[in-house]
C-alpha positions in Angstrom: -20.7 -5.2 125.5 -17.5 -4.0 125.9 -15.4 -4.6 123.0 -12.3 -7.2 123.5 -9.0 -6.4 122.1 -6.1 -8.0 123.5 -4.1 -9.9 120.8 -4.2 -13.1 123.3 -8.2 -13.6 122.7 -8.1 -13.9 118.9 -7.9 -17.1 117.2 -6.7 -17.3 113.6 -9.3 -20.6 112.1 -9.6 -21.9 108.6 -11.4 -19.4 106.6 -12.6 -16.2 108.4 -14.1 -17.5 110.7 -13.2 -15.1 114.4 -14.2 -16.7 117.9 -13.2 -14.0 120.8 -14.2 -15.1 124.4 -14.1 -13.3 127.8 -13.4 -14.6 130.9 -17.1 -13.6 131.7 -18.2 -16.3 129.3 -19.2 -13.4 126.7 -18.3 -13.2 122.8 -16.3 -10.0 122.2 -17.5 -8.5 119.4 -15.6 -9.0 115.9 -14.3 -6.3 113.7 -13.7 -5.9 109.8 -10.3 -5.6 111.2 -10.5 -8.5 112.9 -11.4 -10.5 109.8 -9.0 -9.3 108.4 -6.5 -10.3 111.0 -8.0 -13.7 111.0 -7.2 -14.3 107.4 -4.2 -16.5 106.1 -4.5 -14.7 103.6 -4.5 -11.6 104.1 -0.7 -10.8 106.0 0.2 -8.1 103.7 -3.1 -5.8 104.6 -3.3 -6.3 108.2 0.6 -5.3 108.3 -0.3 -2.5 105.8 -3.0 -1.4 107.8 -0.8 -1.6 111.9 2.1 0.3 109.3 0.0 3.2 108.7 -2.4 3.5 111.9 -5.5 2.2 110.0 -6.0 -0.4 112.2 -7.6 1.2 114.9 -10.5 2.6 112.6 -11.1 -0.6 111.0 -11.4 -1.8 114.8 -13.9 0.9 115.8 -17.4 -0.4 117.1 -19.3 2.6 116.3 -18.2 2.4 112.5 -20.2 0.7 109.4 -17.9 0.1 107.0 -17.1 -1.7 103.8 -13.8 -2.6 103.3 -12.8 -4.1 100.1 -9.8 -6.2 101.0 -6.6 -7.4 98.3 -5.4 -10.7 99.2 -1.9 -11.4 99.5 -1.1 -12.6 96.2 -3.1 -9.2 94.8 -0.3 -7.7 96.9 2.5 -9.6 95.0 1.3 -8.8 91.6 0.7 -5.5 91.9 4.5 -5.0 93.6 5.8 -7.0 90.5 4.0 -4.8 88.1 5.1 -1.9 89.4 8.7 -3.0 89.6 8.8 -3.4 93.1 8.4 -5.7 96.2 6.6 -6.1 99.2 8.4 -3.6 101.7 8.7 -1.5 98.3 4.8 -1.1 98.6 5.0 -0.5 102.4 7.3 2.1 101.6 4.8 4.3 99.1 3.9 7.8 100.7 0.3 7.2 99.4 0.1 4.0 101.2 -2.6 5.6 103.8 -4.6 6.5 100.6 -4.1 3.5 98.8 -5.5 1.9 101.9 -8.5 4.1 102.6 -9.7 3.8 98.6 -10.5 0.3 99.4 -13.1 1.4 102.3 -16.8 2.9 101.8 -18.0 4.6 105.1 -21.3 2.4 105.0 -21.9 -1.2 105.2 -22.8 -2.4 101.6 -23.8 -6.2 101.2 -23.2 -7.4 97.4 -27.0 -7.6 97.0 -26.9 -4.0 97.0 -24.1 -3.4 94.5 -25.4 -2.2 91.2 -24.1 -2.5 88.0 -22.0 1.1 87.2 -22.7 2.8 90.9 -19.6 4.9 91.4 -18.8 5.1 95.4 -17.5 7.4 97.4 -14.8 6.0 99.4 -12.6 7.1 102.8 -10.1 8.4 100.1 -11.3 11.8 98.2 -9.0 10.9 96.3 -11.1 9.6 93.5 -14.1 7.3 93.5 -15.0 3.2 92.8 -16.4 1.9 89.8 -18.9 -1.1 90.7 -19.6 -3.2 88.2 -22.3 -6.2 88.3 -22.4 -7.9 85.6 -24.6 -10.3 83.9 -23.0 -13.7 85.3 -23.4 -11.9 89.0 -19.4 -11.4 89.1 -18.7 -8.2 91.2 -15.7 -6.0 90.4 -14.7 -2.7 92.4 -13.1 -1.0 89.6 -10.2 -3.7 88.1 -10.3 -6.1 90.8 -13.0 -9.1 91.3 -14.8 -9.8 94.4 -13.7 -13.3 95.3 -15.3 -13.8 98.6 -18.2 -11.3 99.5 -20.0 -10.6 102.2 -18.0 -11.8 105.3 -19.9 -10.2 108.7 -18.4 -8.3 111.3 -20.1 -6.3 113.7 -18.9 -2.9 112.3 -18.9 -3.7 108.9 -18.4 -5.9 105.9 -15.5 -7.0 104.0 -15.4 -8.2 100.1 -12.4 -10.1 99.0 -10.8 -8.6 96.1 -8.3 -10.3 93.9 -6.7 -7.0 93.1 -4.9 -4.1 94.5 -7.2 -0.7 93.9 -5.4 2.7 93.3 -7.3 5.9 93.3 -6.1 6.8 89.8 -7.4 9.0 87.4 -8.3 6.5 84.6 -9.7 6.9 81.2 -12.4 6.2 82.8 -12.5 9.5 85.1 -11.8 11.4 82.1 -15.0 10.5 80.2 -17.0 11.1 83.9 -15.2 14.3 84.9 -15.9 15.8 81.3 -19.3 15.1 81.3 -19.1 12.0 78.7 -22.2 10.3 79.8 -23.6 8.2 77.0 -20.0 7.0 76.8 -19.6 6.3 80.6 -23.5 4.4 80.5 -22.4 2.3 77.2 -19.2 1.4 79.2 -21.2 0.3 82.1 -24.1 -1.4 80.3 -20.7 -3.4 78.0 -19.3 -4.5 81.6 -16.0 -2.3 80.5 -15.0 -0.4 83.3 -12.6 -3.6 84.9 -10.7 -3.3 81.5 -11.0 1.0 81.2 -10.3 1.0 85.2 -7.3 -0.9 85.5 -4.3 1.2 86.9 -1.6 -0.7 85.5 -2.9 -0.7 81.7 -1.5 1.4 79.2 -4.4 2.4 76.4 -5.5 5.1 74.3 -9.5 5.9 73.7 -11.1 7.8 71.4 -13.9 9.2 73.0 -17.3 10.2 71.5 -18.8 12.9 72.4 -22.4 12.6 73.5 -23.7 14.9 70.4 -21.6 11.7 68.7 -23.7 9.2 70.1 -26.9 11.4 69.3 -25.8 11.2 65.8 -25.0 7.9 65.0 -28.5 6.9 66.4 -30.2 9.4 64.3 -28.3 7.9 61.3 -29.1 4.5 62.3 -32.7 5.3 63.5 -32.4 4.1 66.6 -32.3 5.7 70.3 -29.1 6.3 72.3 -31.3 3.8 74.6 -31.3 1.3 71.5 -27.3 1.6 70.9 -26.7 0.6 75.0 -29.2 -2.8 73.8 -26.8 -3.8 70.7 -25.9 -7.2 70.9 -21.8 -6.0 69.5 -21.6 -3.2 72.4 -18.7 -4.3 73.6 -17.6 -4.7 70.5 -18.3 -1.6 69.3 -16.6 0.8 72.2 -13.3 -2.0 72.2 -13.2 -0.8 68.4 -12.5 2.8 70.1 -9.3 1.5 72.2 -5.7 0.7 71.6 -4.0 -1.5 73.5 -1.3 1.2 73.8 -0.6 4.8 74.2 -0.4 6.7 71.6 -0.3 11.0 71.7 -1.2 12.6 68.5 2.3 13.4 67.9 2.8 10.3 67.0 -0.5 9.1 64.8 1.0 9.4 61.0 -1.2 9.4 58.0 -2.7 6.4 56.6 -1.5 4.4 59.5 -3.9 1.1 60.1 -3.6 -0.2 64.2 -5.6 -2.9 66.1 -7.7 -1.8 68.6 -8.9 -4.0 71.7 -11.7 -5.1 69.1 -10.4 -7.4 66.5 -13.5 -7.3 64.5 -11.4 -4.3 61.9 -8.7 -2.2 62.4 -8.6 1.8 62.8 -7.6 3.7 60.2 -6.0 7.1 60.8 -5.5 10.4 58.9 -3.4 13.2 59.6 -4.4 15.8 57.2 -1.8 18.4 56.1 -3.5 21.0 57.9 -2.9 19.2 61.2 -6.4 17.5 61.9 -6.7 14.2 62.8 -9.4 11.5 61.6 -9.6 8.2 63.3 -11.9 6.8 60.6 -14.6 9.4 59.3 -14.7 10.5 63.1 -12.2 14.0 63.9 -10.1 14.2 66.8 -11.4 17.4 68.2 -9.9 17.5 71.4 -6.5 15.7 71.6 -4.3 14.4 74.4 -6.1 14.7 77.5 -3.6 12.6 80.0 -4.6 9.8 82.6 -2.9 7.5 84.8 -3.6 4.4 82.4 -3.5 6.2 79.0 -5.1 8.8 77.1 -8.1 10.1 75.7 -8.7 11.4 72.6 -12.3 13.2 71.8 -14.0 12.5 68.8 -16.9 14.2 66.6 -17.7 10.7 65.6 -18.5 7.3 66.9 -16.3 4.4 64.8 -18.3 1.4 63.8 -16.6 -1.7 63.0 -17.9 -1.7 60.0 -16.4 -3.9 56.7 -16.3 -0.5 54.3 -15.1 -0.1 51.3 -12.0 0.9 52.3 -11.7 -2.5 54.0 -12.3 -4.4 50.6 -9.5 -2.3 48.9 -7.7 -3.3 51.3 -8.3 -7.0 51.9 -8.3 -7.4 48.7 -4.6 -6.1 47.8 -5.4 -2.9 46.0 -2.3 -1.4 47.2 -2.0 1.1 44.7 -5.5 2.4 44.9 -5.2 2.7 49.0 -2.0 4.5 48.8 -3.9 7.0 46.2 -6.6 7.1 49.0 -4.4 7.7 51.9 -2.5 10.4 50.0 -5.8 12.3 49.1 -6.7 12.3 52.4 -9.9 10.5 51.6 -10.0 8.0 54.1 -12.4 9.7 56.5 -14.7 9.9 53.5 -14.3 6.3 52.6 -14.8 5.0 56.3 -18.1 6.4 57.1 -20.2 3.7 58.3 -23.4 5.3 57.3 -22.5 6.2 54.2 -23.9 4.3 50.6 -21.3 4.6 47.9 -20.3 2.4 45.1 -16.5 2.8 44.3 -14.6 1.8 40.7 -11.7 0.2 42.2 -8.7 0.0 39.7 -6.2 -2.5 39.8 -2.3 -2.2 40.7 -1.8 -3.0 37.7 -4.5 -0.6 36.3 -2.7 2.3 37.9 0.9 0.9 36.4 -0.6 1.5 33.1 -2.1 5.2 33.6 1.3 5.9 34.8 3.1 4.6 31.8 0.7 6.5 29.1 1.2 9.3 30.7 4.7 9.0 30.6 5.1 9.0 34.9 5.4 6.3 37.9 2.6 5.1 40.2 5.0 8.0 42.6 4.3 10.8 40.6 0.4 9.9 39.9 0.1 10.1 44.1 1.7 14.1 43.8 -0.6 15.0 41.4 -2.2 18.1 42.4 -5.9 16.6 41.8 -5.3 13.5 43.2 -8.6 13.7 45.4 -10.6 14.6 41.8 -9.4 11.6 40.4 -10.3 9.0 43.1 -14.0 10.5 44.0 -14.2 10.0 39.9 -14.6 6.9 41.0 -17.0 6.7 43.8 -21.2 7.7 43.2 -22.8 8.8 46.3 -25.3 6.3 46.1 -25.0 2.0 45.9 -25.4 0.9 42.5 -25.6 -2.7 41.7 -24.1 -4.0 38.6 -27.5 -5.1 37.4 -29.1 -1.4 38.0 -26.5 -0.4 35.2 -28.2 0.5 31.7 -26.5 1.6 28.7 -25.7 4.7 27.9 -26.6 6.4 31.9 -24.7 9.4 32.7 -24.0 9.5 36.6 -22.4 11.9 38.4 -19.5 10.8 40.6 -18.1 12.7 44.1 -16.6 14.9 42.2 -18.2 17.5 40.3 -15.6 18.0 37.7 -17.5 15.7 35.1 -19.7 12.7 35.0 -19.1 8.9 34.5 -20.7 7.3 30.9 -21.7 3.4 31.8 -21.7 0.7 29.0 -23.8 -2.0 29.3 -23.0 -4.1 26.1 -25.1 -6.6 24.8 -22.8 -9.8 25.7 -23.1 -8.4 29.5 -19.8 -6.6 29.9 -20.0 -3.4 32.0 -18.0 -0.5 31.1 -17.1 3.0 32.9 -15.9 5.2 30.9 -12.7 3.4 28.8 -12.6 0.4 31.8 -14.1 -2.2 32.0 -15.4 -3.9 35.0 -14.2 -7.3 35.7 -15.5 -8.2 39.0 -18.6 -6.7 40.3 -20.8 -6.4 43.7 -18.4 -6.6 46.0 -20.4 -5.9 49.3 -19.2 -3.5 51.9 -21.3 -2.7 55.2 -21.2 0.9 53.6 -21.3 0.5 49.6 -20.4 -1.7 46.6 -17.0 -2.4 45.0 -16.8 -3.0 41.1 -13.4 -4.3 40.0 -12.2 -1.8 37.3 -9.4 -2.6 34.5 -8.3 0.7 34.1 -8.0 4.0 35.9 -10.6 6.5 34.9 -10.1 10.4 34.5 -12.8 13.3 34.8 -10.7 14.6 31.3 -13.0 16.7 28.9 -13.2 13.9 26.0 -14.4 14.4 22.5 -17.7 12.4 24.4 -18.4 15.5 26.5 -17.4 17.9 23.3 -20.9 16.0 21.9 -22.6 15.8 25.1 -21.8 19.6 26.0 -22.9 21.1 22.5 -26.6 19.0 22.0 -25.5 17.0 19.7 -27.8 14.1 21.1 -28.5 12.1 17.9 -24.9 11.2 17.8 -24.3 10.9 21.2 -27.3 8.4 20.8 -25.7 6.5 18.5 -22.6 6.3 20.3 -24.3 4.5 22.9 -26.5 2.5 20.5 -23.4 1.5 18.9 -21.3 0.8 22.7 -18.6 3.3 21.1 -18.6 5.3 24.6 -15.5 3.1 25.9 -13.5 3.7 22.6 -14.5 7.6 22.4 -13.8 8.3 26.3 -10.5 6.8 26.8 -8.5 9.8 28.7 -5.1 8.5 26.8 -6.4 8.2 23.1 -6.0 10.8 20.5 -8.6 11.6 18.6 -10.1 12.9 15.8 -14.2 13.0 15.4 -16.2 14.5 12.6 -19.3 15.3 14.7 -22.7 15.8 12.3 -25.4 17.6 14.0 -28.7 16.3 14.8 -30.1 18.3 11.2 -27.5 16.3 9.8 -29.2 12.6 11.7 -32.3 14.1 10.6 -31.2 14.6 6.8 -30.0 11.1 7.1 -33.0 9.6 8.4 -35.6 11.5 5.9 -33.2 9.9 3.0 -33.9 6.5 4.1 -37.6 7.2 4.3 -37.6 6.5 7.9 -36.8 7.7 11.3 -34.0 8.6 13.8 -35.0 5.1 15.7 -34.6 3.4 12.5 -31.2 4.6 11.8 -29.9 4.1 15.7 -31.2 0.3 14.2 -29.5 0.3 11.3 -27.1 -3.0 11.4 -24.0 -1.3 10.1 -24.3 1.4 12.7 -21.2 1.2 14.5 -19.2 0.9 11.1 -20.9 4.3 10.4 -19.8 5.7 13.4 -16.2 4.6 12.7 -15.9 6.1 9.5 -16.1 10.1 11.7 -13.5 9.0 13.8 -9.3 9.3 13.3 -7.1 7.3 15.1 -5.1 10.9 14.8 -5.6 14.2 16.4 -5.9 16.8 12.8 -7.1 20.3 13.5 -8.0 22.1 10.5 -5.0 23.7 10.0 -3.1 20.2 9.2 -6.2 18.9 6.4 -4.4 18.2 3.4 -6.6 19.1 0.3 -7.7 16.4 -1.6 -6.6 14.0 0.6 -7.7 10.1 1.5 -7.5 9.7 5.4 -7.9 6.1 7.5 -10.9 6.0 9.7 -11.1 3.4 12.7 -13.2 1.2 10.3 -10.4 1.0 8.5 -11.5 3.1 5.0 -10.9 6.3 4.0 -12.8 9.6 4.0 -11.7 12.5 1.2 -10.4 15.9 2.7 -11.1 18.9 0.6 -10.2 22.1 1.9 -10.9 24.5 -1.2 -12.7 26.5 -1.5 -14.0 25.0 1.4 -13.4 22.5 4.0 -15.4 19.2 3.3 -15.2 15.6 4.6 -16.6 13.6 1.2 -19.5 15.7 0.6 -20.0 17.3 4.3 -18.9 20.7 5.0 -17.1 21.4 8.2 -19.4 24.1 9.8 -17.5 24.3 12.6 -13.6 23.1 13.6 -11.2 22.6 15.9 -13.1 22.4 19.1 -10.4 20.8 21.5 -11.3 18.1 23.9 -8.1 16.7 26.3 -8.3 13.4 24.4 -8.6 14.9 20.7 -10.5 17.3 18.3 -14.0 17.4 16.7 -15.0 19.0 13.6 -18.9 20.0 13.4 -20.5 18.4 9.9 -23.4 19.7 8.3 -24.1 15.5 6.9 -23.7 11.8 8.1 -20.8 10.2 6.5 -21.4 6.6 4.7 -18.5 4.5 4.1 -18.9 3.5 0.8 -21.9 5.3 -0.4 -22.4 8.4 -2.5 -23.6 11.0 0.1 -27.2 11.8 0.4 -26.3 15.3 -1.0 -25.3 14.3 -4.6 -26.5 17.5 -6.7 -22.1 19.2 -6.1 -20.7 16.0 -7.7 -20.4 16.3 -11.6 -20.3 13.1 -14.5 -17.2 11.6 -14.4 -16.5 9.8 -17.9 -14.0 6.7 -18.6 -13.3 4.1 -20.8 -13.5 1.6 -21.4 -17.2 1.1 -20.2 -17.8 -2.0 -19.5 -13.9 -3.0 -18.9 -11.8 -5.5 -18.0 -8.2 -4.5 -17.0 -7.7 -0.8 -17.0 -9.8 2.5 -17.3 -9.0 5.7 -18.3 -10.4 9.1 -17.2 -10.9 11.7 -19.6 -8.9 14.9 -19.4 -7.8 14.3 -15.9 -3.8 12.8 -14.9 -3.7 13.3 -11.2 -6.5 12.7 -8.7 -7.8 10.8 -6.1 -10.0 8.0 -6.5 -12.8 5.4 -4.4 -14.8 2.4 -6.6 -17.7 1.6 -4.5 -19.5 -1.9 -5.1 -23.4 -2.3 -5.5 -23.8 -2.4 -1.9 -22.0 1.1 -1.6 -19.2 -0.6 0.0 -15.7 0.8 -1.0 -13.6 -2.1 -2.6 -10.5 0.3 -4.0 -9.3 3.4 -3.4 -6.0 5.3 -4.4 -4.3 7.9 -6.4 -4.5 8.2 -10.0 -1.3 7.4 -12.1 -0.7 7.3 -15.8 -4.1 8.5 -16.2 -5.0 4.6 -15.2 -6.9 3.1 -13.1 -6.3 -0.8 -12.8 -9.8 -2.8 -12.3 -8.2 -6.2 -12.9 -8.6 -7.4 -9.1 -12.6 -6.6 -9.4 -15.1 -8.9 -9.4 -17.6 -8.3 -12.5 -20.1 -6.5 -11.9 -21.9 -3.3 -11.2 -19.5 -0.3 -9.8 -19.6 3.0 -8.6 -16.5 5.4 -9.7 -15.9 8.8 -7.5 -13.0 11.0 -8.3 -11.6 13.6 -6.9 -9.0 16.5 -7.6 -8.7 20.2 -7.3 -11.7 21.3 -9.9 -14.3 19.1 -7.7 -15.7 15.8 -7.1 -17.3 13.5 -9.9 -19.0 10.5 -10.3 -19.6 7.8 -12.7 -21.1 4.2 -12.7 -18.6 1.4 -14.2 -19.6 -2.5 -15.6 -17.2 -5.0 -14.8 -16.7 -7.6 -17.6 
């Protein structure tokens, strides 16, 4: 049948509907140009189409085409968004293109549309993203299919809601570079209307496919398994901005919203240059499209609630600063990762900064920074109730390890700090709320640690003691006995090392080898009564030589950064002879029993301690007037110990 087409035959009708009759009595055939003519809807492409000579192919009987046509209004918008009107549209030199990147040459019904097909239309300019997606919506590239599937006899035509341009989208960079477990994710999420649009302005960081490989491997899953995750969507939005942004502009520690709002990005320029977006590295930057730009990564991002994100929900300002300025956020952010972090407080950080005499400022420029925040982080998630007393863990960072408290009223220590809120869950680890900021410093704890000197460093933890003894700020001074010396102890007592770890006034022992005062040996005074942390007094003898009561320093001055410690050869006991009584002489007085005063014989200057019954010192002093005033004892039993340059003596005084 010969095809009819004199403008006088054809007969605009409601809808799309085209009657052509001959004189012969035949029906013409109808055209996808034709339909198109018939429209009310569609002015602005049949005048497009006359404009640039399209018409005639459109008209052509031996053709199959698919034409996906814009209505008018997808005319208007797209002239407003680009600035523009109608004849301002009519006017692009691309208009022919344009045009022939909305037709396929083959006829294909929406039945036969599959979700993610990319078409090769008249255009070579680029190709057309189909998408089908689950509700049965059709889109060819941004634009919906409103109307599908209207007949002509050389062809089909789909109404679109949209304009189509064949530009080269983010989504062309992912398929030209050979992204394809990115491209199938963004098919199987029913993203490529959002990634295809021409007139969007984004930037996407773009897994590799090794990336995808890996973040199934660490999951256990397939790359199959990650296109089936209920959050897909969710999951590759997390990987676009809603704006451009080039890599010149991405600053360190900046936090943006992607399309996701599920978490934010957080970014990392190192000083070196690199770039992290999370733990994932911007390998290749800046690769340019019409609608944004791409930005590779080694990495995929997760939305994941990490630690970082608790930090920072949580107003630790201080302590993400410190992490942004280390250049640890990469580490922080990895979604596969288990860590527990010891999160100090703002306030926590203001008060490291005042002992050590600096601001919060000048703690962020400190040249080991990074040491001092994975301090604070194990590699592995530990629970506040996993924490026994006394474990030793080792932290990120190798420079030393972490001593935990666990005290018998429940409290939780680290180090000096205490923690004050515990198990707070992260996708990636566990948060425990510190008090105080901990430092991998070389303490007098380490000094004990370090040399073998287990039996005491026992009895530190027995005791809870570690919290006083590794406080990075204190100044200390610790008479250390060796485990011989424990052992001495122990065989004294007729028992064991157990029973002297059990020993109820353990921690007042322990006490009585510590000064509140750094001393090296060099600034012992001879014959000298210094204050302990339990608040009595040892005796410092340094001729002929050194001796704390009646232990002899074997070893001195080994420096720790938060004191000294003196190696003793015997267990100091506040108040009691020592076990080692054979070097201290008679010491002879009178009266004997008294009431007021006693004198010592041949002796004016001297230093003296009066032990009760219970080896507990009551008095202590210096000699004067060769008197010793007992008016302020109770009566009783008492022990005398006196001690000057000729030696140390001993005698045992009634109290009337």
């Amino acid at each position: 049948m010969k095809k009819v087409l004199l403008n006088l035959n054809k007969k605009k009708v409601v809808g799309f509907t085209v009657a052509l009759f001959c004189s012969s009595g035949f029906y013409a055939q109808t055209s996808v140009f034709d339909v198109i003519a018939a429209s009310p809807n569609h002015t602005y492409l049949e005048t497009a189409l006359i404009q640039e000579g399209l018409d005639g192919a459109l008209d052509n009987s031996s053709a199959t085409l698919t034409v996906f046509a814009p209505d008018d209004n997808a005319f208007t918008n797209i002239a407003t968004a680009l600035g523009t009107n109608i004849n301002g549209l009519l006017a692009l030199p691309n208009l022919s293109d344009i045009l022939s990147y909305h037709v396929l040459g083959s006829e294909v019904a929406s039945s036969a549309i599959t979700n993610g097909a990319i078409v090769q239309p008249l255009s070579p300019t680029n190709t057309l993203k189909l998408t089908l997606k689950a509700n049965g919506d059709v889109f060819v590239n941004q634009a919906q299919v409103t109307t599908a599937n209207i007949n002509a006899d050389n062809g089909i035509v789909h109404v679109l809601n949209a304009v189509v341009l064949p530009s080269e989208t983010v989504v062309d960079v992912a398929i030209d570079n050979g992204f394809t477990s990115l491209t199938a994710a963004v098919v199987k999420a029913e993203l490529l209307p959002a990634l295809t649009n021409p007139l969007a302005t984004l930037t996407v960081f773009a897994p590799t496919n090794t990336a995808f490989d890996n973040i199934a491997t660490g999951l256990g899953v397939t790359v199959t398994d990650l296109l089936n995750l209920p959050n897909l969507a969710d999951i590759l939005t997390y990987h676009v901005l809603g704006t451009e942004v080039a890599s010149s502009a991405i600053t360190n520690g900046a936090i943006v919203q992607p399309l996701s709002t599920t978490n934010t990005l957080k970014l990392t320029l190192k000083a070196n240059g690199d770039v992290f977006v999370n733990q994932a590295q911007v390998t290749t930057a800046n690769i340019n499209a019409d609608n944004g730009i791409v930005h590779v990564l080694n990495a995929v991002v997760l939305p994941s609630e990490t630690v970082v994100d608790v930090a920072i929900d949580n107003g630790f300002t201080s302590l993400t600063a410190a992490v942004v300025k280390a250049e640890l956020l990469p580490a922080l952010t990895n979604p596969l990762a288990t860590l527990t972090v010891f999160a100090p407080t703002n306030t926590a950080f203001d008060n490291i900064a005042t002992g050590l005499g600096v601001t919060v400022a000048d703690l962020l420029n400190l040249p080991n920074l990074a040491d001092i925040l994975t301090y604070h982080v194990l590699g592995t998630e530990v629970a506040s109730s996993a924490i026994t007393n006394g474990a030793i863990v080792q932290p990120l960072s190798t420079t030393n390890t972490l001593k935990l408290t666990l005290k018998t009223n429940g409290d939780v220590f680290v180090n000096q700090a205490q923690v004050t809120t515990a198990n707070i869950n992260a996708d990636n680890g566990i948060v425990h709320v510190l008090n105080a900021v901990v430092l991998p410093s070389e303490t007098v704890v380490d000094v004990a640690i370090d040399n073998g000197f287990t039996s005491l460093t026992a009895a530190v933890v027995k005791a809870e003691l570690l919290p006083a003894l590794t406080n990075p700020l204190a100044t200390l001074t610790v008479f250390a006995p060796t485990n011989t010396a424990f052992n001495d102890l122990a065989t004294a007592l007729g028992t064991d090392l157990a029973g002297v770890l059990a020993s109820p006034n353990l921690t007042e022992i322990l006490t009585y080898h510590v000064l509140a005062t750094e001393v090296t040996s060099t600034q012992l005074v001879n014959n000298s009564n210094v204050p302990t942390l339990n608040g009595q007094t040892v005796l410092v003898t340094t001729t002929p030589t050194v001796k704390i009561n009646e232990s002899n320093v074997t070893l001195a001055d080994v420096q720790a950064q938060n004191g000294v410690v003196h190696v003793i050869d015997a267990v100091l006991l506040p108040g009691f002879a020592d076990i080692n009584e054979v070097t201290i002489a008679d010491l002879n007085f009178y009266p004997n029993p008294a009431t007021e005063n006693i004198s010592i014989d041949n002796f004016t200057t001297g230093n003296y301690q009066i032990l009760n019954s219970l080896g507990q010192m009551v008095k202590a002093g210096k000699i004067e007037n060769n008197l010793i005033s007992v008016l302020d004892l109770e009566s009783g039993s008492y022990i005398v110990r006196f001690t000057n340059e000729e030696g140390n003596f001993q005698g045992k005084l009634i109290k009337q």
